[in-house]
N, CA, C and O atoms as a GROMACS GRO file, in nm:
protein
  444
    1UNK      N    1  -6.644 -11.656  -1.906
    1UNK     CA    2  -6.613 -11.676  -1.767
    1UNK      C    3  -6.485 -11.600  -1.735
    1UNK      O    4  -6.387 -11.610  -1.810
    2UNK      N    5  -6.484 -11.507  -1.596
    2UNK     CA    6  -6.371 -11.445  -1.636
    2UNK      C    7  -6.307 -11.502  -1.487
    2UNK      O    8  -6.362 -11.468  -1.382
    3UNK      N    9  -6.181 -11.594  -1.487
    3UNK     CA   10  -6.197 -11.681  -1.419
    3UNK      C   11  -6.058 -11.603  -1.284
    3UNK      O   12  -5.990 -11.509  -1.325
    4UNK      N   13  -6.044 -11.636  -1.194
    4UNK     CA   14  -5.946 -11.582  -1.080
    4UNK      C   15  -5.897 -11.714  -1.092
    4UNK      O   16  -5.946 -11.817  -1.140
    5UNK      N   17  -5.767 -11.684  -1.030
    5UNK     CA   18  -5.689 -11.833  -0.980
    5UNK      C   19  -5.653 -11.780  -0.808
    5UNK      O   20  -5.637 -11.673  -0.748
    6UNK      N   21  -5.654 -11.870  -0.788
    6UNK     CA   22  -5.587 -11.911  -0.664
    6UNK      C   23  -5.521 -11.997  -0.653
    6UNK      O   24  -5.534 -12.068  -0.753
    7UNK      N   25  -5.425 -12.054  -0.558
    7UNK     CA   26  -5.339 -12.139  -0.494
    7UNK      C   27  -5.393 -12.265  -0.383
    7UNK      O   28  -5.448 -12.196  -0.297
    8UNK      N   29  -5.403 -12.360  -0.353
    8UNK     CA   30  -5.488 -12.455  -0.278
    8UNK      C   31  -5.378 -12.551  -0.251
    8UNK      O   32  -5.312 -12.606  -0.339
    9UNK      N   33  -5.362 -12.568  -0.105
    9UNK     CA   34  -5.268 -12.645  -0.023
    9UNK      C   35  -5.354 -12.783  -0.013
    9UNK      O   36  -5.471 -12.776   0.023
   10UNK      N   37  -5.275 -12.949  -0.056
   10UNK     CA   38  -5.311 -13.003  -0.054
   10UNK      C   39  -5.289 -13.091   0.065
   10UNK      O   40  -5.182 -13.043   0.102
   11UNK      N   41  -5.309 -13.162   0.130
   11UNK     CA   42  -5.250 -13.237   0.213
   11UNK      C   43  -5.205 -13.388   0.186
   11UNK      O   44  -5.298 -13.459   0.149
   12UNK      N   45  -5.105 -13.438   0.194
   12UNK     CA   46  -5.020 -13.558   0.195
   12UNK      C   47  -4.990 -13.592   0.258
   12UNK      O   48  -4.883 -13.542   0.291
   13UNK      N   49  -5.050 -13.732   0.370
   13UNK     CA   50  -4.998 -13.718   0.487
   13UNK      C   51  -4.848 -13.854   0.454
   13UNK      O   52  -4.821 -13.911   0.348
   14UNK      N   53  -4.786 -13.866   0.576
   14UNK     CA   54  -4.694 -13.913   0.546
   14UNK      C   55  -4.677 -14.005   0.708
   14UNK      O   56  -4.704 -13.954   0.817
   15UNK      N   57  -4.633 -14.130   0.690
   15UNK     CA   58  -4.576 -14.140   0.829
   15UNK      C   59  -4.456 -14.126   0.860
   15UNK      O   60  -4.352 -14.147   0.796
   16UNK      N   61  -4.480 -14.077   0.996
   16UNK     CA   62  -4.272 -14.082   1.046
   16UNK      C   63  -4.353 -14.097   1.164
   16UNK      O   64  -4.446 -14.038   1.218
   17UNK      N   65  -4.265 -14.224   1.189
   17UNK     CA   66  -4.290 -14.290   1.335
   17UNK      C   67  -4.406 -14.327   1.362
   17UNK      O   68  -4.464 -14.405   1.288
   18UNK      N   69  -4.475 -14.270   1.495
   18UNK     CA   70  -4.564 -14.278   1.514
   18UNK      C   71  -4.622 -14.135   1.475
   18UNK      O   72  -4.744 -14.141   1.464
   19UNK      N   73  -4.579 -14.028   1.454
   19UNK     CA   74  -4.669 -13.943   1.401
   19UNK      C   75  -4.722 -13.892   1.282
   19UNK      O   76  -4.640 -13.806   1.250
   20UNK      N   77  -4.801 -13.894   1.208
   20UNK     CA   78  -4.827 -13.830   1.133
   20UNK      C   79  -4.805 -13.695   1.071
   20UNK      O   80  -4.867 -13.601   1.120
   21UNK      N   81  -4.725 -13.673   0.970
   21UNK     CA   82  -4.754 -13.563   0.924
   21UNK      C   83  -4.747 -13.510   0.782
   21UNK      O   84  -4.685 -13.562   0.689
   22UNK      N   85  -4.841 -13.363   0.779
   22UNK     CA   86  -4.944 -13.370   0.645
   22UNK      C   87  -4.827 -13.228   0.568
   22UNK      O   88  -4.793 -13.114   0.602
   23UNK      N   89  -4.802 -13.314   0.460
   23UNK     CA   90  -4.731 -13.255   0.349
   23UNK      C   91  -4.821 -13.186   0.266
   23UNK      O   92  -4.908 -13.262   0.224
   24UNK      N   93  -4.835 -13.046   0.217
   24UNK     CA   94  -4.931 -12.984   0.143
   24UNK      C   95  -4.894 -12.954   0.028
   24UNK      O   96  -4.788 -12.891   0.035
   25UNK      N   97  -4.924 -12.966  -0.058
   25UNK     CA   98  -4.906 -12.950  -0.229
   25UNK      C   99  -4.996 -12.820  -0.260
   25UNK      O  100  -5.091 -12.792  -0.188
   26UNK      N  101  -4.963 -12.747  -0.362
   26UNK     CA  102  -5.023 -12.659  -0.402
   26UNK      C  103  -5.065 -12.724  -0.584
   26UNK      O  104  -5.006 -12.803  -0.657
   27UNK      N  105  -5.209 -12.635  -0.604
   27UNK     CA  106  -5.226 -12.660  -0.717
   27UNK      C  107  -5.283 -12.503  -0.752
   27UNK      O  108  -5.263 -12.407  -0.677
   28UNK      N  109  -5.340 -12.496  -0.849
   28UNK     CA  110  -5.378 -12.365  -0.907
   28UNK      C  111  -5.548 -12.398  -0.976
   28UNK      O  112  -5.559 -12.481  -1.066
   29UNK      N  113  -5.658 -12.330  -0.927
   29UNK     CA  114  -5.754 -12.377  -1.070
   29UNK      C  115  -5.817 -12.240  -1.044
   29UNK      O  116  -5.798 -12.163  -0.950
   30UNK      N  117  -5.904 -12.229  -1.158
   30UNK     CA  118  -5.965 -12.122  -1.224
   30UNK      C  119  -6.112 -12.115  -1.167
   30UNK      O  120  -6.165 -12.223  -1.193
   31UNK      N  121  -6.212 -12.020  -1.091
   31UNK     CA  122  -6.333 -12.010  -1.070
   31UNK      C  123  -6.359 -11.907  -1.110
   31UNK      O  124  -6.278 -11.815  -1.111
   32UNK      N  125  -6.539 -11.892  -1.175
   32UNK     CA  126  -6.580 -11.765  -1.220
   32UNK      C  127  -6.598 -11.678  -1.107
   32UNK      O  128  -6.611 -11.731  -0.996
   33UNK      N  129  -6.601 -11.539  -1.119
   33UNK     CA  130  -6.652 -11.443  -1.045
   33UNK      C  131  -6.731 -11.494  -0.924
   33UNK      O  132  -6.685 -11.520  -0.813
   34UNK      N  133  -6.846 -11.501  -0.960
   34UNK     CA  134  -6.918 -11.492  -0.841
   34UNK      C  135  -6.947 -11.649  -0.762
   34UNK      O  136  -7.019 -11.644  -0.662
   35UNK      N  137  -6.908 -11.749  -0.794
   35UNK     CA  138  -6.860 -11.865  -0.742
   35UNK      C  139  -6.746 -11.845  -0.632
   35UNK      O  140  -6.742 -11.930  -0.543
   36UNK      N  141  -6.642 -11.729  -0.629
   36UNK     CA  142  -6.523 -11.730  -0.586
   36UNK      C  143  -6.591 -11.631  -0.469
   36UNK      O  144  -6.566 -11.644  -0.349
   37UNK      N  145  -6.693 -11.515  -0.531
   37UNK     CA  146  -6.733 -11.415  -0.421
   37UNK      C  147  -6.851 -11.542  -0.306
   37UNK      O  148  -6.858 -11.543  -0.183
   38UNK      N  149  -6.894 -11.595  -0.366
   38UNK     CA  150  -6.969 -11.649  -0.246
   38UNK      C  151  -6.861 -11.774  -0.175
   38UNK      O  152  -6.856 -11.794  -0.054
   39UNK      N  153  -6.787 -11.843  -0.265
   39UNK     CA  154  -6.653 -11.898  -0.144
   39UNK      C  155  -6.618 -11.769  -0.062
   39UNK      O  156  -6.634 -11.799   0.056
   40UNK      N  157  -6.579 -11.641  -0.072
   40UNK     CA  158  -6.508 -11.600  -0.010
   40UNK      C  159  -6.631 -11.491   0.122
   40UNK      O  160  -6.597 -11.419   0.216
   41UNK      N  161  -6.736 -11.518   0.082
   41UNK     CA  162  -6.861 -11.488   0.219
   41UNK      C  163  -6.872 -11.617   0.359
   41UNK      O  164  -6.886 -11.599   0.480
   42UNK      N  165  -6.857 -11.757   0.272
   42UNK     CA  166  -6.856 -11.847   0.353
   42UNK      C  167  -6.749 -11.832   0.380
   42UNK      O  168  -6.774 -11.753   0.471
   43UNK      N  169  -6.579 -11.842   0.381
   43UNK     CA  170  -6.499 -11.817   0.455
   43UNK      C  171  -6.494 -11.713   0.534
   43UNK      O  172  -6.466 -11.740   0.651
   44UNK      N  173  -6.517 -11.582   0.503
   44UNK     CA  174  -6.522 -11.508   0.598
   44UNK      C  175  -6.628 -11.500   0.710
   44UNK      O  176  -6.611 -11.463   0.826
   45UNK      N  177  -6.706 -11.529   0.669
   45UNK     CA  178  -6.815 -11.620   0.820
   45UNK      C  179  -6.768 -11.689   0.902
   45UNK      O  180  -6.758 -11.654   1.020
   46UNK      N  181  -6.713 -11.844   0.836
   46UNK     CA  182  -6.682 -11.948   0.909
   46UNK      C  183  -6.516 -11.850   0.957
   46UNK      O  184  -6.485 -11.829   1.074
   47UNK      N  185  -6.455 -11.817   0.869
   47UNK     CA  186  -6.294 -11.756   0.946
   47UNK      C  187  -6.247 -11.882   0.943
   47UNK      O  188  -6.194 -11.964   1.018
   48UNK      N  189  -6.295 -11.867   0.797
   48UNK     CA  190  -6.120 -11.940   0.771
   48UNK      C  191  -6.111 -11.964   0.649
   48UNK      O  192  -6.222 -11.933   0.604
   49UNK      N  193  -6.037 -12.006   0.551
   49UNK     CA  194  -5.973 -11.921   0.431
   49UNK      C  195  -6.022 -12.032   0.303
   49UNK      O  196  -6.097 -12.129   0.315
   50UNK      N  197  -5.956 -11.982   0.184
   50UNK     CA  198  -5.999 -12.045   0.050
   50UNK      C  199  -5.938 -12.204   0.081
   50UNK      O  200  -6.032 -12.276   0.114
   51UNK      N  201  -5.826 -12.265   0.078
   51UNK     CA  202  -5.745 -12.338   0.072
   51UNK      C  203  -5.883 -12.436   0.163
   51UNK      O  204  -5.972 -12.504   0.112
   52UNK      N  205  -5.858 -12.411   0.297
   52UNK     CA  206  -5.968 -12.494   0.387
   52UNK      C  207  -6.059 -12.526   0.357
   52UNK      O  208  -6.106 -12.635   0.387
   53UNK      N  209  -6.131 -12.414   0.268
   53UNK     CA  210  -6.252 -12.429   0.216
   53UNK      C  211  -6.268 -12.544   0.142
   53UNK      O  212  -6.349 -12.631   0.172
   54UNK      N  213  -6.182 -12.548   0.028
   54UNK     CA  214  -6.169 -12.639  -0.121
   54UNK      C  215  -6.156 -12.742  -0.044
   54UNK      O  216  -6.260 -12.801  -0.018
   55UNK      N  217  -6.034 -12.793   0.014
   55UNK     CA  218  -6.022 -12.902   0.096
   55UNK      C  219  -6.112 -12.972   0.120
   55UNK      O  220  -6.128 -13.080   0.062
   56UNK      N  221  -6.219 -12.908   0.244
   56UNK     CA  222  -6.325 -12.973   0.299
   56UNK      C  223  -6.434 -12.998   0.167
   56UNK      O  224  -6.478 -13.111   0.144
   57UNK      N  225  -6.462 -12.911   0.107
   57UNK     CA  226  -6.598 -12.896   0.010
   57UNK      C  227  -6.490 -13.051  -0.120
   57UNK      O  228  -6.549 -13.133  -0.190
   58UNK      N  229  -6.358 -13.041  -0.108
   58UNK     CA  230  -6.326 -13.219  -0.175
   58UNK      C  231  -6.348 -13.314  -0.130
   58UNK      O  232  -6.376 -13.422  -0.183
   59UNK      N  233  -6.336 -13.271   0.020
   59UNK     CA  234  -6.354 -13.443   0.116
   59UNK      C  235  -6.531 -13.506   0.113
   59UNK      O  236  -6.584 -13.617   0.116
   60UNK      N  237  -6.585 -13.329   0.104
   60UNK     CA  238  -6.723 -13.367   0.115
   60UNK      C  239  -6.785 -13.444  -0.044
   60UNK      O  240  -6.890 -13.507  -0.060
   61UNK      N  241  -6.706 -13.419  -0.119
   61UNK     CA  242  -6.744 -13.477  -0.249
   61UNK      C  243  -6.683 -13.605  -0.284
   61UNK      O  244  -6.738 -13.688  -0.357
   62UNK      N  245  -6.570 -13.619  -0.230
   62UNK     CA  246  -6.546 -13.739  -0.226
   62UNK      C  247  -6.634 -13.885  -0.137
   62UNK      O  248  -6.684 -13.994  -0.165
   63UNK      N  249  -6.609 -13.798  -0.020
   63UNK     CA  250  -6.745 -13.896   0.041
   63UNK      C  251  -6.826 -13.902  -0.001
   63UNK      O  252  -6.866 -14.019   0.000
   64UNK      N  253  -6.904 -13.824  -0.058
   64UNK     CA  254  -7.070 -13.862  -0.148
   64UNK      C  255  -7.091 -13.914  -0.250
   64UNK      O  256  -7.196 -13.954  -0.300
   65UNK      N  257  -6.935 -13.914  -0.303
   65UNK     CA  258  -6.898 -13.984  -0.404
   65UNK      C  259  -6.892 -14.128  -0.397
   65UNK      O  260  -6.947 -14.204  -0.477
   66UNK      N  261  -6.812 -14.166  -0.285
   66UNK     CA  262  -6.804 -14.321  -0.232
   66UNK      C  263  -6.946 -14.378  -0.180
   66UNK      O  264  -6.972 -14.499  -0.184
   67UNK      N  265  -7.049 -14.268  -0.123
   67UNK     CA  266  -7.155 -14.353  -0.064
   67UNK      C  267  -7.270 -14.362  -0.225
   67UNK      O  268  -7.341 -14.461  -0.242
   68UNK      N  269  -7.267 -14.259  -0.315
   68UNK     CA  270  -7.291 -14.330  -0.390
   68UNK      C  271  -7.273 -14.449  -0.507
   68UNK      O  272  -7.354 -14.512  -0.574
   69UNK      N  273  -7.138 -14.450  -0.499
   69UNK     CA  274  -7.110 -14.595  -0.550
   69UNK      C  275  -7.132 -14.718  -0.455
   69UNK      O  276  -7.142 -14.831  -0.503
   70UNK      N  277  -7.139 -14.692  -0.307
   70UNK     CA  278  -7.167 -14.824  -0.266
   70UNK      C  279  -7.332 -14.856  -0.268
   70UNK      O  280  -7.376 -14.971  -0.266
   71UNK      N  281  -7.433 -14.714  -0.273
   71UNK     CA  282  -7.541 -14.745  -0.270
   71UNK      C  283  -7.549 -14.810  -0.439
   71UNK      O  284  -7.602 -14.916  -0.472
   72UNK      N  285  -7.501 -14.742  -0.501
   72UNK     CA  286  -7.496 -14.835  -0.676
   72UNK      C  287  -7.483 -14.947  -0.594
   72UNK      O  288  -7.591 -14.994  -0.559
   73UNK      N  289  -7.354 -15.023  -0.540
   73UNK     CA  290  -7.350 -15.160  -0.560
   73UNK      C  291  -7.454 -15.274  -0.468
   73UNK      O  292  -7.474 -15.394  -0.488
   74UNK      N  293  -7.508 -15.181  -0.361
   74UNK     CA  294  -7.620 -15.277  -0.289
   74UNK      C  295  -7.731 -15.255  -0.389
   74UNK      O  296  -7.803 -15.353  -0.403
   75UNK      N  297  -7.756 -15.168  -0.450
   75UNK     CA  298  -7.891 -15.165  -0.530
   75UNK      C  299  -7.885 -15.281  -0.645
   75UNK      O  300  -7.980 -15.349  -0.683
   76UNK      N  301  -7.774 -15.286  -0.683
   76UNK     CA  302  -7.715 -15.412  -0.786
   76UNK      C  303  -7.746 -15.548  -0.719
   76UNK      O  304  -7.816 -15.635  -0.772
   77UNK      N  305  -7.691 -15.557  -0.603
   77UNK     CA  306  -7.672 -15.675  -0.544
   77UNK      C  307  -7.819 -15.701  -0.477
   77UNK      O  308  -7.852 -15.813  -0.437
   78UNK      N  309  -7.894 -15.598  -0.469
   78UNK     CA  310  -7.992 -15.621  -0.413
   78UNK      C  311  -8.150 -15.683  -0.495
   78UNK      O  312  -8.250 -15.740  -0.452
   79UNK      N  313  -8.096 -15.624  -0.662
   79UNK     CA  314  -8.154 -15.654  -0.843
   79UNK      C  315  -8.129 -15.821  -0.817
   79UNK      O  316  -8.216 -15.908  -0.814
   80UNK      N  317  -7.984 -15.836  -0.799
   80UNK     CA  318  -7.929 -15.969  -0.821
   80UNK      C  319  -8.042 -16.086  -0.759
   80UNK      O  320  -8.123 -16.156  -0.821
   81UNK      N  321  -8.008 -16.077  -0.587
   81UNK     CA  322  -8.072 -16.131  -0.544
   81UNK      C  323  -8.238 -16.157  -0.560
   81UNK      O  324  -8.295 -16.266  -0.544
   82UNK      N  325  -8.299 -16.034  -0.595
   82UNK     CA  326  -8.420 -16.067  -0.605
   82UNK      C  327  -8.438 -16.171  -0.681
   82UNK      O  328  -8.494 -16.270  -0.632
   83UNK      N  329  -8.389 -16.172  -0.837
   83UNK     CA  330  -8.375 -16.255  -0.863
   83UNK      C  331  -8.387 -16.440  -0.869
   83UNK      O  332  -8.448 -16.530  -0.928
   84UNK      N  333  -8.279 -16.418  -0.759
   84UNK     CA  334  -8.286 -16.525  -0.704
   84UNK      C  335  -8.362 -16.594  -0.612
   84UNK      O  336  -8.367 -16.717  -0.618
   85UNK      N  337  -8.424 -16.530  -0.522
   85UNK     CA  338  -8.479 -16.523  -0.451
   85UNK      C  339  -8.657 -16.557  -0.500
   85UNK      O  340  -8.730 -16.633  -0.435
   86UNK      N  341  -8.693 -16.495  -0.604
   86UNK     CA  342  -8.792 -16.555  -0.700
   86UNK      C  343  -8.792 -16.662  -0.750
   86UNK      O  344  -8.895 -16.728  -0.766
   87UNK      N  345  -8.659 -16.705  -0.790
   87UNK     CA  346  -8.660 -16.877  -0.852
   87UNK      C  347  -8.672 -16.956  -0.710
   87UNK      O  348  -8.749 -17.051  -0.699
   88UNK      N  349  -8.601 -16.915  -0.614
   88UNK     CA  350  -8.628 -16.978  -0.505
   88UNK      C  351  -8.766 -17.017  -0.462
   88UNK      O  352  -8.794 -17.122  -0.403
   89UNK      N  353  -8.849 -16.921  -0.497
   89UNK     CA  354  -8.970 -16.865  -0.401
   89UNK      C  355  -9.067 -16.994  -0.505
   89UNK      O  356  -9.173 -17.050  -0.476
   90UNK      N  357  -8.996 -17.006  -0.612
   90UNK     CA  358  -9.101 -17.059  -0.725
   90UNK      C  359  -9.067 -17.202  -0.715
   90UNK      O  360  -9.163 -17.279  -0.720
   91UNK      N  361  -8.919 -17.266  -0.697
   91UNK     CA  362  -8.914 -17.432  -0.686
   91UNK      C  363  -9.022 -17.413  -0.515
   91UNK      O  364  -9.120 -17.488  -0.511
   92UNK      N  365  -9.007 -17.353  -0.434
   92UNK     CA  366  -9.062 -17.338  -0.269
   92UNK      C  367  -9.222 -17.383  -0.295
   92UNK      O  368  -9.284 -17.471  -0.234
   93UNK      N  369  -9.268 -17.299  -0.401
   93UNK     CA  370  -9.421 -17.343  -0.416
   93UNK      C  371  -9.472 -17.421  -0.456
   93UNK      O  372  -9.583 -17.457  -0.416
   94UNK      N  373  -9.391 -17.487  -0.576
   94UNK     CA  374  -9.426 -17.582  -0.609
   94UNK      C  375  -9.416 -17.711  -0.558
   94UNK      O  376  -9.489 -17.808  -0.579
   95UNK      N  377  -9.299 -17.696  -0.479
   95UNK     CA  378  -9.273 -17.816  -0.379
   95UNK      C  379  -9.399 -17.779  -0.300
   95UNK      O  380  -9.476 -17.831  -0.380
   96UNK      N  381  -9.483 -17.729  -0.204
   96UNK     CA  382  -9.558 -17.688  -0.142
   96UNK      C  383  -9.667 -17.743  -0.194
   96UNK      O  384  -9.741 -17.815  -0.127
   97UNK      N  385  -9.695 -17.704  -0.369
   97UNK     CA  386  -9.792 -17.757  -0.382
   97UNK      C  387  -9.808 -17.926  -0.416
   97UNK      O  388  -9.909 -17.994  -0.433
   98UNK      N  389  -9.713 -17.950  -0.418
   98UNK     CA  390  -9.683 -18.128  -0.452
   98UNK      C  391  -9.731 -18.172  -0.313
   98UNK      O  392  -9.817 -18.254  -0.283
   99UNK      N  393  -9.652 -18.096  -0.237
   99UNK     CA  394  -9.699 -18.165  -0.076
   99UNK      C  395  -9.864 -18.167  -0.036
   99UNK      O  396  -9.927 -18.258   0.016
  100UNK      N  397  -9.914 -18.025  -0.083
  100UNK     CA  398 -10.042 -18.047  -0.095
  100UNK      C  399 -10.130 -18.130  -0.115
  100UNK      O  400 -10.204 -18.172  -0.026
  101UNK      N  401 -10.133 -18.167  -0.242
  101UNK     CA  402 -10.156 -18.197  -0.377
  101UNK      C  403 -10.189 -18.380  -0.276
  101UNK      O  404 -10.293 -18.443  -0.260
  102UNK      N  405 -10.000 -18.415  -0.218
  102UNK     CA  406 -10.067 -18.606  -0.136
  102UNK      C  407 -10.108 -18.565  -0.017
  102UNK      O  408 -10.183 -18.655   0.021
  103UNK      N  409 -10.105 -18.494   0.052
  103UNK     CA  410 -10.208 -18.437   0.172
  103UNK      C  411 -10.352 -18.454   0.160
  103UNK      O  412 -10.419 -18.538   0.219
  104UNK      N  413 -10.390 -18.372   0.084
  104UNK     CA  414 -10.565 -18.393   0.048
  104UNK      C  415 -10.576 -18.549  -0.036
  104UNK      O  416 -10.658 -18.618   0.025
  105UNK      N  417 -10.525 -18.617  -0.142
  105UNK     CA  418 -10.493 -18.733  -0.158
  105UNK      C  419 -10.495 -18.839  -0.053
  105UNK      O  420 -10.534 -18.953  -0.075
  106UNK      N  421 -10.445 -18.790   0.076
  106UNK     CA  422 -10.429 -18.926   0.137
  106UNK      C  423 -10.521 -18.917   0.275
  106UNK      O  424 -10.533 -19.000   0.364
  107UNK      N  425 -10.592 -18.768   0.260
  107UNK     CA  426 -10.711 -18.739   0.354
  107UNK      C  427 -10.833 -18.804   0.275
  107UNK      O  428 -10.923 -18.853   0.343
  108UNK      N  429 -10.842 -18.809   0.145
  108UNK     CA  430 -10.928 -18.898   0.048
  108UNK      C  431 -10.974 -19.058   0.055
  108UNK      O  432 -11.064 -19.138   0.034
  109UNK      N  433 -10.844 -19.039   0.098
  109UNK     CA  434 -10.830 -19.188   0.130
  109UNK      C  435 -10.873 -19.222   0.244
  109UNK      O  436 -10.898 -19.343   0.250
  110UNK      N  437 -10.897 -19.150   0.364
  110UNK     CA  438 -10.921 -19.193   0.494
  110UNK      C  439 -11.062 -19.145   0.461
  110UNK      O  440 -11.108 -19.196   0.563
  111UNK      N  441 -11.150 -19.099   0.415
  111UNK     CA  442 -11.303 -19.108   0.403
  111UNK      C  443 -11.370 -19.200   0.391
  111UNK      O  444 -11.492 -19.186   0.383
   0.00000   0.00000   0.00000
């Protein structure tokens, strides 16, 4: 991999007062060749630069990152419940069928 570096402004935001404002950090990382040539087709399309790029393409991974851990945790919670929801379903029937069970019993009786 024969890798380029670049420079990437981070943002930190900070409060003062009521306004906000975004402190940028630089870091450095390494991309191969043609990873860096097709970042640098989409920036020059969109017009606007490496730094922006990385930025957004983090936020976008971070978010997809968070919606799949919350879909992990409803799919969990959702395992859980079934669960439960089966033992439920199973004392439900059987009570059902007990009720049954003196229903026809006490229609027996009225014959």
């Amino acid at each position: 991999m024969v890798g380029l570096f670049f420079l990437i402004n981070f943002t930190h935001k900070m409060k003062v007062g009521v306004l906000i404002l975004a402190e940028l950090r630089k870091i450095l990382i390494s991309l191969p060749d043609n990873l860096l040539k097709e970042i640098d087709n989409i920036v020059s399309v969109e017009r606007t630069n490496r730094s922006e790029f990385v930025r957004e393409a983090m936020r976008l991974y971070i978010r997809e990152k968070r919606k799949i851990q919350i879909m992990d945790r409803m799919k969990k919670g959702y395992l859980e419940m079934a669960e439960i929801n089966i033992k439920l379903a199973e004392v439900c029937y059987d009570a059902d069928c007990d009720q049954q069970q003196i229903y026809e019993e006490r229609l027996g009786e009225l014959e």
